[in-house]
N, C-alpha and C positions, 0 to 999 in steps of 0.2 A: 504494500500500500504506500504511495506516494501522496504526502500530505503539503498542499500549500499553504503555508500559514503566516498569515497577516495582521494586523492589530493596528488603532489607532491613527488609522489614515486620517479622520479630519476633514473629510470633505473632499480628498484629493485623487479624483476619482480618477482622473485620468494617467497618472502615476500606478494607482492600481491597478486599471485597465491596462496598461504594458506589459506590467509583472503578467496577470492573467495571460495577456498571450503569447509572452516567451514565453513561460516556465511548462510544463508537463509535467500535469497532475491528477491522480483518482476522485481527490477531494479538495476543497478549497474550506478552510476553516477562518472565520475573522471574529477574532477577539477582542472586538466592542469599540466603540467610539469609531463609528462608521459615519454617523452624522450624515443621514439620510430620512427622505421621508417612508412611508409605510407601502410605497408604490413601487419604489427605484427597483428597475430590475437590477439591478447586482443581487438582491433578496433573494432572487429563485436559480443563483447560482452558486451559491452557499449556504454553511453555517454559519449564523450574523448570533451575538449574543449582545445585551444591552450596554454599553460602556456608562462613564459618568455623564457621555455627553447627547448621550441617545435618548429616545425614546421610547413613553414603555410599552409600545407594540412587540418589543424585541423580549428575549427571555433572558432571566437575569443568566442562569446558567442550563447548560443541557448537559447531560449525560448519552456518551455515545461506548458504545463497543466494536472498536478497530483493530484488527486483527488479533483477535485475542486478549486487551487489553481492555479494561475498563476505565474511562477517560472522562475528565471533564473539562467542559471548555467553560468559560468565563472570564469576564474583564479584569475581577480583580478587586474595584472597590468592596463589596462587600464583604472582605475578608482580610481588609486594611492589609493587602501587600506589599505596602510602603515601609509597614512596619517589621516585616519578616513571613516567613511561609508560618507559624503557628495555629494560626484562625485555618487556613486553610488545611494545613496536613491532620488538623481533627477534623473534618470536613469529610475529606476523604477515608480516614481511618474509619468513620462510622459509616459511610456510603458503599465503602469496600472499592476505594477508585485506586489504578496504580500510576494513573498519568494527565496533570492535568496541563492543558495550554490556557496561555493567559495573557494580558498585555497590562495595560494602564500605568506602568512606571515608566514608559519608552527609552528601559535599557533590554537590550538581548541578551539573555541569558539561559542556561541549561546545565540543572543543578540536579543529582542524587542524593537524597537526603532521608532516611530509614525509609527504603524502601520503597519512595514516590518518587517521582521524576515529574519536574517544574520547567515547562517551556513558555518560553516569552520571544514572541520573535523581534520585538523590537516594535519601533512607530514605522510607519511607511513614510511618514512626514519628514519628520528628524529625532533623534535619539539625543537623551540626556547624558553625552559622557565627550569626552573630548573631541572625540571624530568627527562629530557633528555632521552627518548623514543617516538618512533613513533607511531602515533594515525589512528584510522579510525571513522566514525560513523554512527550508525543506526539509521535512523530516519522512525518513524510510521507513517504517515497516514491517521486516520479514522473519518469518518464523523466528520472535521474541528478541531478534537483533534487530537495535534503533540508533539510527545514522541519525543529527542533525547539522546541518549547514546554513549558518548564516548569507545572507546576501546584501550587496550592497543593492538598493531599492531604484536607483540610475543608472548603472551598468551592470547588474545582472551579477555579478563576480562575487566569488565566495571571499567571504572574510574572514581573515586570518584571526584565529583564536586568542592569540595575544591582544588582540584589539577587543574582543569580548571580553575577555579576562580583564581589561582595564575598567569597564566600563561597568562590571560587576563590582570590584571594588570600591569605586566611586556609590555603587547604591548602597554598598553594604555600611561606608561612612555617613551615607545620609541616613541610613536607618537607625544608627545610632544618635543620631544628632533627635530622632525624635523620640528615643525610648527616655 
């Protein structure tokens, strides 16, 4: 299963429509703050869940089972993930979920953490960390092995992990700044 995963476009529809038609994908997954109305066909070509900035036609979060894997997709707010995965990893421990995608802090990230796995693909806009460009990501898959690959959301080009890895730090200081 090839998963397109997006988050926090913002309105920036035609940025996402490019991603859309390079990339090659089974599913297309967007994690919230789409900032559209309840008509826009991008809706019946995804999974849309509601961000901060959405509207509440959308659903706060869905529960899907992909390849084997029980997932949830959600924005984020609701589970204050500014302030660490806690809110959410009881979430999932009572729901029995082992993988959720998410967005709302518009940094990229891909973390294991007892036994859950937390994807953020980043904003499609621009991300909060030094790089200052916006991210998508593709994540693989296949009998219980899971590839993710960031991208840059303008040229298409995988981004090098060290540049995630910086940009995770930078959240992980802000998280403290509000504990």
């Amino acid at each position: 299963m090839r998963i397109l995963l997006i988050s926090d476009t913002h309105m920036y529809n035609e940025k996402m429509d490019h991603i859309l038609e390079h990339e090659k994908y089974d599913i297309v997954i967007h994690c919230g703050d789409i900032s559209v109305d309840e008509d826009d066909p991008h809706l019946k070509k995804m999974l849309v869940v509601q961000g901060n900035h959405d509207q509440s036609f959308l659903p706060i979060t869905i529960k899907k089972n992909i390849d084997g894997y029980h997932c949830l997709i959600t924005h984020g707010q609701k589970f204050d993930v500014y302030r660490g995965y806690d809110k959410l990893s009881q979430y999932m421990d009572n729901n029995d979920l082992q993988i959720c995608f998410h967005g709302h802090t518009h940094v990229p990230t891909y973390i294991h953490q007892n036994n859950e796995i937390f994807i953020n693909p980043g904003s499609v806009m621009i991300n909060r960390a030094e790089y200052g460009f916006g991210t998508y990501a593709i994540v693989e898959i296949h009998q219980k092995n899971i590839n993710v690959e960031f991208h840059h959301a303008d040229t298409f080009e995988i981004v090098d992990m060290k540049i995630i890895n910086e940009g995770m730090k930078i959240l992980e200081e802000f998280k403290k700044l509000l504990k």
